[in-house]
mmJSON file of the N, C-alpha and C atoms, coordinates in Angstrom:
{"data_MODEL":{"atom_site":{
"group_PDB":["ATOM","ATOM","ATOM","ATOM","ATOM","ATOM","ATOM","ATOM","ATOM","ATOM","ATOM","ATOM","ATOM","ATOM","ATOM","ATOM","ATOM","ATOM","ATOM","ATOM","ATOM","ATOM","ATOM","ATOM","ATOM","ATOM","ATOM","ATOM","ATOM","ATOM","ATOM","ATOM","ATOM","ATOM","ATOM","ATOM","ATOM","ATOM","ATOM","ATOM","ATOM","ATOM","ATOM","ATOM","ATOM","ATOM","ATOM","ATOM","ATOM","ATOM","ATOM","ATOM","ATOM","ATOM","ATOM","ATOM","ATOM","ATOM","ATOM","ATOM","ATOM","ATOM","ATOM","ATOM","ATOM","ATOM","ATOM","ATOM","ATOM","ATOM","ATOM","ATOM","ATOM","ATOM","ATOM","ATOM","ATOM","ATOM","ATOM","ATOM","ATOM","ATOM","ATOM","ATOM","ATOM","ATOM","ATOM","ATOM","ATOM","ATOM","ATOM","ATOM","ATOM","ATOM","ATOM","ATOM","ATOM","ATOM","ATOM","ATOM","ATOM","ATOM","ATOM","ATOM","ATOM","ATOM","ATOM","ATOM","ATOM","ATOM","ATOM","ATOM","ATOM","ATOM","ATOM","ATOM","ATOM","ATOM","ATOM","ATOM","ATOM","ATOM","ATOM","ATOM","ATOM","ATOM","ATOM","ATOM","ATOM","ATOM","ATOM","ATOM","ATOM","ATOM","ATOM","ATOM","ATOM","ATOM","ATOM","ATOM","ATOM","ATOM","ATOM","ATOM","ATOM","ATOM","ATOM","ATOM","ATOM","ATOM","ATOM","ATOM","ATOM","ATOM","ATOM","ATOM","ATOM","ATOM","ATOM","ATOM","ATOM","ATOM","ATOM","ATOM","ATOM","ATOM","ATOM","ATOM","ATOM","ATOM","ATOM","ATOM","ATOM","ATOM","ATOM","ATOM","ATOM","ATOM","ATOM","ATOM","ATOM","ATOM","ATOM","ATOM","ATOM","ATOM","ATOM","ATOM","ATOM","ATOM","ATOM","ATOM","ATOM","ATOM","ATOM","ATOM","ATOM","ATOM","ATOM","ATOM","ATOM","ATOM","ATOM","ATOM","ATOM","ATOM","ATOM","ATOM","ATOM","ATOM","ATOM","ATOM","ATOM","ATOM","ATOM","ATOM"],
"id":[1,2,3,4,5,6,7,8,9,10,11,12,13,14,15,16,17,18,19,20,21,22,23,24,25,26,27,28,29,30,31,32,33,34,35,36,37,38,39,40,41,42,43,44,45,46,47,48,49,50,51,52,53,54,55,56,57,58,59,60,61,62,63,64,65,66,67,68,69,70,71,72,73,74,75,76,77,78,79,80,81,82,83,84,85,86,87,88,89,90,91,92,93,94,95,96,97,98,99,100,101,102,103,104,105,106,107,108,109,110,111,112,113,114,115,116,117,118,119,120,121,122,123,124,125,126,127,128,129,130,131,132,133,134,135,136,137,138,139,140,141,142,143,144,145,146,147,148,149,150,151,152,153,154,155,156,157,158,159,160,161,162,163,164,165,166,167,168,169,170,171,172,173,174,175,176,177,178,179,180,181,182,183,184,185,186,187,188,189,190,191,192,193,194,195,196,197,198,199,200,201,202,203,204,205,206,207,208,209,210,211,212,213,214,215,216],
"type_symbol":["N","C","C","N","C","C","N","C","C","N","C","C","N","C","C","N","C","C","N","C","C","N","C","C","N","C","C","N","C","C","N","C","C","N","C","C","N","C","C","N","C","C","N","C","C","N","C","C","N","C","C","N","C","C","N","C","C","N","C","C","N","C","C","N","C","C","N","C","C","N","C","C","N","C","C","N","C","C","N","C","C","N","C","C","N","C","C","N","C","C","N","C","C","N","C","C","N","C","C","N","C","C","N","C","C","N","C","C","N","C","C","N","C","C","N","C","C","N","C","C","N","C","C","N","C","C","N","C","C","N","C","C","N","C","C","N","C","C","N","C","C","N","C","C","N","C","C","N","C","C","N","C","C","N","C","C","N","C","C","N","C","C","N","C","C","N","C","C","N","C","C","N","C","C","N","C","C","N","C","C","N","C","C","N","C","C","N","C","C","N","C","C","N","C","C","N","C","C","N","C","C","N","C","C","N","C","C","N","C","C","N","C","C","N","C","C"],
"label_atom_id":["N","CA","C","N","CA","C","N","CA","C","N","CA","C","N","CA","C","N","CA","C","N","CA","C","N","CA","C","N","CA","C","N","CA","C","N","CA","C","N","CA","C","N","CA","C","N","CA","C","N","CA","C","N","CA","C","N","CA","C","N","CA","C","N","CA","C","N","CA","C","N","CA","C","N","CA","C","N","CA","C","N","CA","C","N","CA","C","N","CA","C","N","CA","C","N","CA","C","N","CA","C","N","CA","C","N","CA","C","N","CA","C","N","CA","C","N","CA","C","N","CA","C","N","CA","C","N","CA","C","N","CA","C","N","CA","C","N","CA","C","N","CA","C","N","CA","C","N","CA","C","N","CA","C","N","CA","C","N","CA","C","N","CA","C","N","CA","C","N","CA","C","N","CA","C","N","CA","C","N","CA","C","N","CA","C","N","CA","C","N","CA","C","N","CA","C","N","CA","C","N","CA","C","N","CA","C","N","CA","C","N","CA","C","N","CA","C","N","CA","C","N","CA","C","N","CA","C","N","CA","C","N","CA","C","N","CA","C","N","CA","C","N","CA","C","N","CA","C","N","CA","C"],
"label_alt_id":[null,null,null,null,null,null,null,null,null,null,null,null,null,null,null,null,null,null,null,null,null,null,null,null,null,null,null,null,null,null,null,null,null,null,null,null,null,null,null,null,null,null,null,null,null,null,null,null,null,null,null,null,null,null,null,null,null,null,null,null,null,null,null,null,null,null,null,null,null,null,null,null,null,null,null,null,null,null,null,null,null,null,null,null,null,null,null,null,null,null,null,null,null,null,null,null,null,null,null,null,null,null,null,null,null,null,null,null,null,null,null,null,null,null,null,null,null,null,null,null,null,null,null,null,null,null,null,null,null,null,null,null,null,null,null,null,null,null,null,null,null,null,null,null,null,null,null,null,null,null,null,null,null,null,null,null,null,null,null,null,null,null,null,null,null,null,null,null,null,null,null,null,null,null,null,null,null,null,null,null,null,null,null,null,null,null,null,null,null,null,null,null,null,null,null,null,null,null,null,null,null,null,null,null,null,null,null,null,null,null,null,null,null,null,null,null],
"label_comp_id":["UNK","UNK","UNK","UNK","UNK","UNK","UNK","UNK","UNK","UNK","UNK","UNK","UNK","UNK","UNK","UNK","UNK","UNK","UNK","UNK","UNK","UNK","UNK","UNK","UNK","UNK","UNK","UNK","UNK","UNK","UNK","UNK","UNK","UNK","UNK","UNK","UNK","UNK","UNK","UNK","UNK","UNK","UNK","UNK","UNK","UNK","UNK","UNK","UNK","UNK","UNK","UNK","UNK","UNK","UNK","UNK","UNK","UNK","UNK","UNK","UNK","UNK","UNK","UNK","UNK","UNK","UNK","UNK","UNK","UNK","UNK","UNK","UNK","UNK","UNK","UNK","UNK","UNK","UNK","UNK","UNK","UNK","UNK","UNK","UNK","UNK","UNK","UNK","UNK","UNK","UNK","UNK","UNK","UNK","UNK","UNK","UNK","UNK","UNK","UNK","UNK","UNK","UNK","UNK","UNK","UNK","UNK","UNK","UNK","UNK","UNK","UNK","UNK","UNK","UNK","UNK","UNK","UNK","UNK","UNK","UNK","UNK","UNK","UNK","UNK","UNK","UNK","UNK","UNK","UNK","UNK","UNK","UNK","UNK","UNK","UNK","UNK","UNK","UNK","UNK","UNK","UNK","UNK","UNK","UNK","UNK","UNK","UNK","UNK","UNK","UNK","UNK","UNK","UNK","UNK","UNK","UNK","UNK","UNK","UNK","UNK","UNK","UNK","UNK","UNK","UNK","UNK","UNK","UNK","UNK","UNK","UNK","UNK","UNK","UNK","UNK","UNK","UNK","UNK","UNK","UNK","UNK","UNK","UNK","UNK","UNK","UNK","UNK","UNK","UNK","UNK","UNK","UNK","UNK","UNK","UNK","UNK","UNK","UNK","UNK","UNK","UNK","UNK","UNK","UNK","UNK","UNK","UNK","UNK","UNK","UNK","UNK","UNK","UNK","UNK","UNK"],
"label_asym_id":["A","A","A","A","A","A","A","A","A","A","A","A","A","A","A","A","A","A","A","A","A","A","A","A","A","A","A","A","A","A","A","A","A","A","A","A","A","A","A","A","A","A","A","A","A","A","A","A","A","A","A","A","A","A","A","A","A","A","A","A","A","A","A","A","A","A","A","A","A","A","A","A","A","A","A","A","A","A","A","A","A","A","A","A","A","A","A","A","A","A","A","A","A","A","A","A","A","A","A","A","A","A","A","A","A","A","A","A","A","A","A","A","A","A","A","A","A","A","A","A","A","A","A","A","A","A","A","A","A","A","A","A","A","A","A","A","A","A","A","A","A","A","A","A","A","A","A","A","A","A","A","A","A","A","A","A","A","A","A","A","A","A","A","A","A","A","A","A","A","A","A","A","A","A","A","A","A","A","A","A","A","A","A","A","A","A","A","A","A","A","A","A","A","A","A","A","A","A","A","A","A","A","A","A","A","A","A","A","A","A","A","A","A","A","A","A"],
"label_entity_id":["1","1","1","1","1","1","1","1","1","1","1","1","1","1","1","1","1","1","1","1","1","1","1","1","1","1","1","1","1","1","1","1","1","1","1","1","1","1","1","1","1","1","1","1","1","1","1","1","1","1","1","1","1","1","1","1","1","1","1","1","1","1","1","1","1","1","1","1","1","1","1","1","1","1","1","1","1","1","1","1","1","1","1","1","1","1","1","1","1","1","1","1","1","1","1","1","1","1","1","1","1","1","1","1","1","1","1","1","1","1","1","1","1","1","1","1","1","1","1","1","1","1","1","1","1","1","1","1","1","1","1","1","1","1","1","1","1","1","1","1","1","1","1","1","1","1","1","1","1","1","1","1","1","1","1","1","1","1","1","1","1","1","1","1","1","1","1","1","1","1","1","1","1","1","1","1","1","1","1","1","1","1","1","1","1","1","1","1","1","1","1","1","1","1","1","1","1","1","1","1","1","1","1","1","1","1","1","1","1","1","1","1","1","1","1","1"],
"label_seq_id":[1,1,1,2,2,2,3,3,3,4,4,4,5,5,5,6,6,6,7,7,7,8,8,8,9,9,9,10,10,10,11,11,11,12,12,12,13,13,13,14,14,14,15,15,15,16,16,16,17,17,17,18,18,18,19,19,19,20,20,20,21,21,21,22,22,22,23,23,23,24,24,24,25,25,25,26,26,26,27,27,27,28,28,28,29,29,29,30,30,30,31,31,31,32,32,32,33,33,33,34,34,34,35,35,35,36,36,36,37,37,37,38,38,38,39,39,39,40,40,40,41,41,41,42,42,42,43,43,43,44,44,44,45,45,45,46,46,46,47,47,47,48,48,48,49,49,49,50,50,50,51,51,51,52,52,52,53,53,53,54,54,54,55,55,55,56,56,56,57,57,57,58,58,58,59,59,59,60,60,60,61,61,61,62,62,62,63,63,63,64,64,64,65,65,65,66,66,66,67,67,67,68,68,68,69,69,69,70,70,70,71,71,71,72,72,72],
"pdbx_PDB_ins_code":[null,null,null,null,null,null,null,null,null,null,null,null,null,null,null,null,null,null,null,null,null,null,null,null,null,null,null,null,null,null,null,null,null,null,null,null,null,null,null,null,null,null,null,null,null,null,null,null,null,null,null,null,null,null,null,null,null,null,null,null,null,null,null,null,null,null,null,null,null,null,null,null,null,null,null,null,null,null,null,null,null,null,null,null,null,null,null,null,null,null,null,null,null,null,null,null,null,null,null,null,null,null,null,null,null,null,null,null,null,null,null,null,null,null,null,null,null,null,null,null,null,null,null,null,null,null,null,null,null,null,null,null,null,null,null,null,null,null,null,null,null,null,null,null,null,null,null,null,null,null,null,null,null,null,null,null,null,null,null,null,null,null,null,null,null,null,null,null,null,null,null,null,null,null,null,null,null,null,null,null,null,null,null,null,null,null,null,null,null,null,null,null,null,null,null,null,null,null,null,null,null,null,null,null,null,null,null,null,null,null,null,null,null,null,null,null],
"Cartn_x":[35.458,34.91,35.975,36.07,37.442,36.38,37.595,36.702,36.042,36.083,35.742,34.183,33.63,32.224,31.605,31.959,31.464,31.439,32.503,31.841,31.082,30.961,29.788,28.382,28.079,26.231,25.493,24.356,23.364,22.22,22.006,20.628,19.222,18.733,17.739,16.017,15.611,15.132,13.577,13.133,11.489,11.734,10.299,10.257,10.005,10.303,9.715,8.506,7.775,5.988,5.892,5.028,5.127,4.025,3.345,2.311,2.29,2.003,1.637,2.162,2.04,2.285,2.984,3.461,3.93,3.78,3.574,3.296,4.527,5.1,6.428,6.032,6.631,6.365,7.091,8.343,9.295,10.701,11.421,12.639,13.559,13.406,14.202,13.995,12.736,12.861,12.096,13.105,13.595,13.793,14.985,15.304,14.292,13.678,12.29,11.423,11.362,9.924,10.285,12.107,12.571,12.024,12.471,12.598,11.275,10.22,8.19,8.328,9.006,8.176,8.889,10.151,10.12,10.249,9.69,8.497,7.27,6.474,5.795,4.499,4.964,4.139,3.587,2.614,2.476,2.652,2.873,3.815,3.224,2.86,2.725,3.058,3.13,3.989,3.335,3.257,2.644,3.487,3.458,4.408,4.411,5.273,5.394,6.605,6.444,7.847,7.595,8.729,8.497,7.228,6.948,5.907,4.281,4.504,3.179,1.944,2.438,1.179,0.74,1.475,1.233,1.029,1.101,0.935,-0.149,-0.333,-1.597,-2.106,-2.953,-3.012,-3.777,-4.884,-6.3,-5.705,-4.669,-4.986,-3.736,-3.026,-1.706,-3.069,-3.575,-4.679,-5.486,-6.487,-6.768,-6.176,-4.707,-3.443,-3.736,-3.42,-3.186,-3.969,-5.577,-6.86,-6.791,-6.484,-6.656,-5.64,-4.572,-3.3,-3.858,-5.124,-5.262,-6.453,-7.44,-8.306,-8.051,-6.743,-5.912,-6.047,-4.914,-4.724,-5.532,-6.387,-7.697,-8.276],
"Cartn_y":[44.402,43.124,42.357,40.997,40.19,39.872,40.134,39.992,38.999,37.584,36.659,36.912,37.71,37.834,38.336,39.522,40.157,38.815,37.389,36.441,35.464,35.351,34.159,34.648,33.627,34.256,33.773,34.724,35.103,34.446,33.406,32.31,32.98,32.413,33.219,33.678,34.114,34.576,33.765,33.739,33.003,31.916,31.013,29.965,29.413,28.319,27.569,27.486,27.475,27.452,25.688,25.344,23.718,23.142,24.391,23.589,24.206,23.719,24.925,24.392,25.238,24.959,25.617,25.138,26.084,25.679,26.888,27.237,26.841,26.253,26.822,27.34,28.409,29.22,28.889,28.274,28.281,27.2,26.994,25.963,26.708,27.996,29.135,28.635,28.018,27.837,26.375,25.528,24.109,23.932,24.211,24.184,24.735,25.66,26.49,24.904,24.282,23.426,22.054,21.594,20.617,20.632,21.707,22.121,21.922,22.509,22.682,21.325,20.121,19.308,18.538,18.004,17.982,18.139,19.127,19.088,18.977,17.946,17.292,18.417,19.579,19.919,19.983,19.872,19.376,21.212,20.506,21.057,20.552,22.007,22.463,23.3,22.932,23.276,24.013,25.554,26.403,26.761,26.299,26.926,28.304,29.368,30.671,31.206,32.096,33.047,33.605,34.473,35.004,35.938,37.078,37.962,37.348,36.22,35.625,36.207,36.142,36.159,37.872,38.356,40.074,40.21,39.419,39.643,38.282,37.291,36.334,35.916,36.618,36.987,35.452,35.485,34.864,32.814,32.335,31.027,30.598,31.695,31.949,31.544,32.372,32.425,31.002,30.761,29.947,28.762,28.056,27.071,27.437,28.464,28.998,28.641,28.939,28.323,26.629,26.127,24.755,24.221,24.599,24.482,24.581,25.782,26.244,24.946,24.805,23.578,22.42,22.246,20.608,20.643,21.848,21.837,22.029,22.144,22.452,20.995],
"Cartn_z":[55.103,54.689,53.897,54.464,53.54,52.37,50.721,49.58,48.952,49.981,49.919,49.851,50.856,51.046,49.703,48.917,47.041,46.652,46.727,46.043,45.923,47.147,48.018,46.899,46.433,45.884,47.176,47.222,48.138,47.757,48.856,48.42,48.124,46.724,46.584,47.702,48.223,48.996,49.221,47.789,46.948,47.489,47.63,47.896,46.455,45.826,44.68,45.106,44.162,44.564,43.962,45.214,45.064,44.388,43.522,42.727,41.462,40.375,39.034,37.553,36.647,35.35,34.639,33.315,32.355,30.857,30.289,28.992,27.969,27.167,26.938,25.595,24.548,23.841,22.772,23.036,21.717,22.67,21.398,22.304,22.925,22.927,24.185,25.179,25.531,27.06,27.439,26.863,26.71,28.814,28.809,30.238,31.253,31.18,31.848,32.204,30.678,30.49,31.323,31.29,32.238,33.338,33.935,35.439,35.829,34.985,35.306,35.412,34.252,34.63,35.62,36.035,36.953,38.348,38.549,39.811,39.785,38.829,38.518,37.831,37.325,36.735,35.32,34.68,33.686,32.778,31.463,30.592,29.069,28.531,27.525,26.393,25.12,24.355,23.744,23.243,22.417,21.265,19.471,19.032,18.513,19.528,18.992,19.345,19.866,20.491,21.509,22.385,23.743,23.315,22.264,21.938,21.476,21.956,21.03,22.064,23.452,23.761,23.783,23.19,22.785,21.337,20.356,18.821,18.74,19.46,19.35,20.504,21.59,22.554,23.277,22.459,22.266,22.545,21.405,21.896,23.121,23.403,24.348,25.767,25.936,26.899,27.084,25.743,25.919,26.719,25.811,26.599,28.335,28.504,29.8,30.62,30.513,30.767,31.111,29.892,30.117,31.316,31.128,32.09,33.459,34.106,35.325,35.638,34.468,34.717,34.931,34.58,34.416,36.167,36.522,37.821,39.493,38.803,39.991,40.133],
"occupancy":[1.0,1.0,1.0,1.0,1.0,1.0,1.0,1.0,1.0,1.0,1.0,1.0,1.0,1.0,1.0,1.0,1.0,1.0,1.0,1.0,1.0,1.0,1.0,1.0,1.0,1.0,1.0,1.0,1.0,1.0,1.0,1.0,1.0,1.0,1.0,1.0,1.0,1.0,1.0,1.0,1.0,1.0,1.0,1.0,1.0,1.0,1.0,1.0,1.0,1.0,1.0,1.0,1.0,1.0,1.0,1.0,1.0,1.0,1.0,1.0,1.0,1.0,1.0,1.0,1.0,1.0,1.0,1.0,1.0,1.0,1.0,1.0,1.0,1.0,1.0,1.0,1.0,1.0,1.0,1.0,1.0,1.0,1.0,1.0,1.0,1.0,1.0,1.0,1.0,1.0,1.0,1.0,1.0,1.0,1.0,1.0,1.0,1.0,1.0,1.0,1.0,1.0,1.0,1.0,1.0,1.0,1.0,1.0,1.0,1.0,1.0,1.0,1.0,1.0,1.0,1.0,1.0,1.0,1.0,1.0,1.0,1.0,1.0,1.0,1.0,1.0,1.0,1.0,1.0,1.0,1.0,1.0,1.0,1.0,1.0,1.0,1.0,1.0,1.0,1.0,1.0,1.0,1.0,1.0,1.0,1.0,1.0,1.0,1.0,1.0,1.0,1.0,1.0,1.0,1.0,1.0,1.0,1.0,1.0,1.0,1.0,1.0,1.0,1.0,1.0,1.0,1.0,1.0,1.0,1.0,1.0,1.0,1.0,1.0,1.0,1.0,1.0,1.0,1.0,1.0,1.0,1.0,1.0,1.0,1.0,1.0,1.0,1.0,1.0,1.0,1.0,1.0,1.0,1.0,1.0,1.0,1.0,1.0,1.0,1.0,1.0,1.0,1.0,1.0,1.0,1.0,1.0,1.0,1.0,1.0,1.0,1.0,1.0,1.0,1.0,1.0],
"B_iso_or_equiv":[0.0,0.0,0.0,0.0,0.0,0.0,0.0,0.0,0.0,0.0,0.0,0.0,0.0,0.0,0.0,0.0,0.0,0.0,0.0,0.0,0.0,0.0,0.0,0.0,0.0,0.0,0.0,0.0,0.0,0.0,0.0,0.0,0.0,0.0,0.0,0.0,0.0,0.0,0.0,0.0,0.0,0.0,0.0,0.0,0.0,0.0,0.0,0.0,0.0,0.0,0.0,0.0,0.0,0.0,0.0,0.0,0.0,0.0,0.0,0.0,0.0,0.0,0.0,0.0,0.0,0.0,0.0,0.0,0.0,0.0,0.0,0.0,0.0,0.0,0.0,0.0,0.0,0.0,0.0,0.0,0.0,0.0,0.0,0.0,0.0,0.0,0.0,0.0,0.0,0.0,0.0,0.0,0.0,0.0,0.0,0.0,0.0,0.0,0.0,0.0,0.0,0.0,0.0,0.0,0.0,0.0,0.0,0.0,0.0,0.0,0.0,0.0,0.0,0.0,0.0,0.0,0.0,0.0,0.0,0.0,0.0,0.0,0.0,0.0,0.0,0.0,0.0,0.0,0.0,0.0,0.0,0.0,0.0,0.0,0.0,0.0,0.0,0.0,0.0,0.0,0.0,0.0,0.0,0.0,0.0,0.0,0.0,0.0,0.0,0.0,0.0,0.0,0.0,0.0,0.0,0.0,0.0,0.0,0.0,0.0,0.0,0.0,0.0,0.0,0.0,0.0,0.0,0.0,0.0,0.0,0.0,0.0,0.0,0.0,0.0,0.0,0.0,0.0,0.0,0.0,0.0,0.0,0.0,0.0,0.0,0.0,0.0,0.0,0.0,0.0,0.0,0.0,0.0,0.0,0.0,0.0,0.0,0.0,0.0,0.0,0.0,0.0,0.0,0.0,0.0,0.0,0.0,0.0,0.0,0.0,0.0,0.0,0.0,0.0,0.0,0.0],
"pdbx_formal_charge":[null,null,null,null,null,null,null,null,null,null,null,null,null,null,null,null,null,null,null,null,null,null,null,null,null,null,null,null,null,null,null,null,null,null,null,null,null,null,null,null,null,null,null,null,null,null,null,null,null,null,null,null,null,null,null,null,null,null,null,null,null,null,null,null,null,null,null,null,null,null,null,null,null,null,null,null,null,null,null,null,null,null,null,null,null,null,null,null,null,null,null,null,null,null,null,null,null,null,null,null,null,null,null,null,null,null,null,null,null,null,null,null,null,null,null,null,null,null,null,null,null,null,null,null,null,null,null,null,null,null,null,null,null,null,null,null,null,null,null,null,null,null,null,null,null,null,null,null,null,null,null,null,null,null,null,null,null,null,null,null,null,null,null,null,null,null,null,null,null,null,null,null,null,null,null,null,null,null,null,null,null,null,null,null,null,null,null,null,null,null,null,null,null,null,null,null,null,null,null,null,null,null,null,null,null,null,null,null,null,null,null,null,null,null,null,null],
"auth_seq_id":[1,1,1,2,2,2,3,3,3,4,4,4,5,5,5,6,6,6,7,7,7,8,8,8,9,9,9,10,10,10,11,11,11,12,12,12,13,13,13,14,14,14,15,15,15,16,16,16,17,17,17,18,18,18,19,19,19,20,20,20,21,21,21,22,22,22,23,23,23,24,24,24,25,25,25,26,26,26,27,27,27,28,28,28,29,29,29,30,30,30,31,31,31,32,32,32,33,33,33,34,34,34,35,35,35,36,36,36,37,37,37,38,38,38,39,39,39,40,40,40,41,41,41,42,42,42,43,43,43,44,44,44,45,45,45,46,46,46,47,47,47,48,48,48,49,49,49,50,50,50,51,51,51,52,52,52,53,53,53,54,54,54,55,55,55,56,56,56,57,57,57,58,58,58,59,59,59,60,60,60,61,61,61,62,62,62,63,63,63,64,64,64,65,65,65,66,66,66,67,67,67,68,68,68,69,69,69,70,70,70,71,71,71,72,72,72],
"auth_comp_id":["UNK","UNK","UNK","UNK","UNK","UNK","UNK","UNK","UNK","UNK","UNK","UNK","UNK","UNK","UNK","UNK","UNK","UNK","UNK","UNK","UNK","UNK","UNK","UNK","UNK","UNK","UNK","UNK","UNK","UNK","UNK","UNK","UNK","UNK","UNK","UNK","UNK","UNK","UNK","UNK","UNK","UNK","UNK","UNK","UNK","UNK","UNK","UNK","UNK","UNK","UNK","UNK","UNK","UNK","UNK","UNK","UNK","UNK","UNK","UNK","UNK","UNK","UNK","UNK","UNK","UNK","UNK","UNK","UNK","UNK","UNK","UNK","UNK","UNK","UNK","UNK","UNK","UNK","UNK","UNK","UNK","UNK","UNK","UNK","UNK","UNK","UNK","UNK","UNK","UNK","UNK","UNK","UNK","UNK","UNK","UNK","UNK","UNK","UNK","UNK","UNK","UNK","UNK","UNK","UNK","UNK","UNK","UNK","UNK","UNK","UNK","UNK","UNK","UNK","UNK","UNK","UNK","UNK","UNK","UNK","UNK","UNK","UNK","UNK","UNK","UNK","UNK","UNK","UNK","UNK","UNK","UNK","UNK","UNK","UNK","UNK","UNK","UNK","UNK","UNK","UNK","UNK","UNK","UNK","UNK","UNK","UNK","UNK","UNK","UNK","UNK","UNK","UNK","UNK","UNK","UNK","UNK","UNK","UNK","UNK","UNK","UNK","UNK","UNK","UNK","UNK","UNK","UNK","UNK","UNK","UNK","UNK","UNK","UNK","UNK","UNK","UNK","UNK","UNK","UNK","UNK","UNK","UNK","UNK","UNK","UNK","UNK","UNK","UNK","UNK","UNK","UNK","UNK","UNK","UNK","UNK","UNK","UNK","UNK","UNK","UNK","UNK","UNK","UNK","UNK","UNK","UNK","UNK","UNK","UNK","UNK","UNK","UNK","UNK","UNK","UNK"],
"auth_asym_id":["A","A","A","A","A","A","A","A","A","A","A","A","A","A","A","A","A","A","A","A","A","A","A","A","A","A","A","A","A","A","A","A","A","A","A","A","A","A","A","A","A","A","A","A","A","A","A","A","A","A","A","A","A","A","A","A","A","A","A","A","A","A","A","A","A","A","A","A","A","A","A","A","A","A","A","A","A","A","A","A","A","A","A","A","A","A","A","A","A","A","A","A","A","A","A","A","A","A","A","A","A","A","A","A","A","A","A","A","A","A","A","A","A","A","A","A","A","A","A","A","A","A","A","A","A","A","A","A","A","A","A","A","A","A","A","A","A","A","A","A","A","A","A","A","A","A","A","A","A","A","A","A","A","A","A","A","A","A","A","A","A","A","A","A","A","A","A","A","A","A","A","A","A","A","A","A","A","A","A","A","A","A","A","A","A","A","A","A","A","A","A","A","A","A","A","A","A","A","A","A","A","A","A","A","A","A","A","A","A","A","A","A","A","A","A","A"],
"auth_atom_id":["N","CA","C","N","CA","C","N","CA","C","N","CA","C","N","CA","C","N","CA","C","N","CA","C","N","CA","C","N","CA","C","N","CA","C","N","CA","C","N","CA","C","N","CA","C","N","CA","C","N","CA","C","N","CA","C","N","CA","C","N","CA","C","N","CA","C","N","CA","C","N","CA","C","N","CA","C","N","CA","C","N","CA","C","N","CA","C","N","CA","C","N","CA","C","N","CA","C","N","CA","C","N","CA","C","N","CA","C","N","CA","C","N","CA","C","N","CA","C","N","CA","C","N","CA","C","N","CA","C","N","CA","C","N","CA","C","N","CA","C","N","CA","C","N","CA","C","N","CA","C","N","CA","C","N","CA","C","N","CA","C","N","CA","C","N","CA","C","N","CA","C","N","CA","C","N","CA","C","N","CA","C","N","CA","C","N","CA","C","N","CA","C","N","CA","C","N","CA","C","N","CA","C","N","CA","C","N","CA","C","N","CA","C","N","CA","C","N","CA","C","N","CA","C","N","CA","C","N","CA","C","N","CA","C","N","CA","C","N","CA","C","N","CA","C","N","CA","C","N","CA","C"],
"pdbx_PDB_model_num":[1,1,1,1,1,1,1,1,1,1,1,1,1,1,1,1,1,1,1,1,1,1,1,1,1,1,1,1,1,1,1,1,1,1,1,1,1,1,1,1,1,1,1,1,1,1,1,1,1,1,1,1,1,1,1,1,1,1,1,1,1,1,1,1,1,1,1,1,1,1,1,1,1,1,1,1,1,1,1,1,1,1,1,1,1,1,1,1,1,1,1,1,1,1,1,1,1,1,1,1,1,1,1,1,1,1,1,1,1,1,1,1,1,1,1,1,1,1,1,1,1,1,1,1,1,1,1,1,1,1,1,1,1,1,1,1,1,1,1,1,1,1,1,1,1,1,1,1,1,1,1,1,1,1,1,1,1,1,1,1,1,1,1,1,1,1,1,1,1,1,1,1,1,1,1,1,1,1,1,1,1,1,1,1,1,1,1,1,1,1,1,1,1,1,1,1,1,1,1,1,1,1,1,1,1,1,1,1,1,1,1,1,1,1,1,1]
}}}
């Protein structure tokens, strides 16, 4: 194999899913919350951290909920 091929990156395989939402948790994932929104999905801000929805389970969920009702 010429070693050109080890560097080519390999197109990712997933389709983007063309409908949906996101949570964002903290400004870690600033860029995550761009991208959700545009592709026109709506976008919500929870302030916690990546562990919140394992140390405050309850209004992580709730958000989540409303997010799936927005979208139906």
């Amino acid at each position: 194999m010429p070693l050109d091929y080890f560097a080519e990156v390999a197109p990712d395989p997933r389709p983007l899913p063309t409908w949906g939402a996101y949570l964002q948790l903290s400004d870690t994932y600033d860029a995550e919350a761009a991208a959700a929104a545009q592709r026109g999905w709506p976008v919500r801000r929870f302030d916690g951290d990546h562990l919140t929805i394992l140390t405050d389970p309850r209004p992580v969920v709730d958000r989540i909920l409303e997010l799936t009702v927005e979208r139906l």
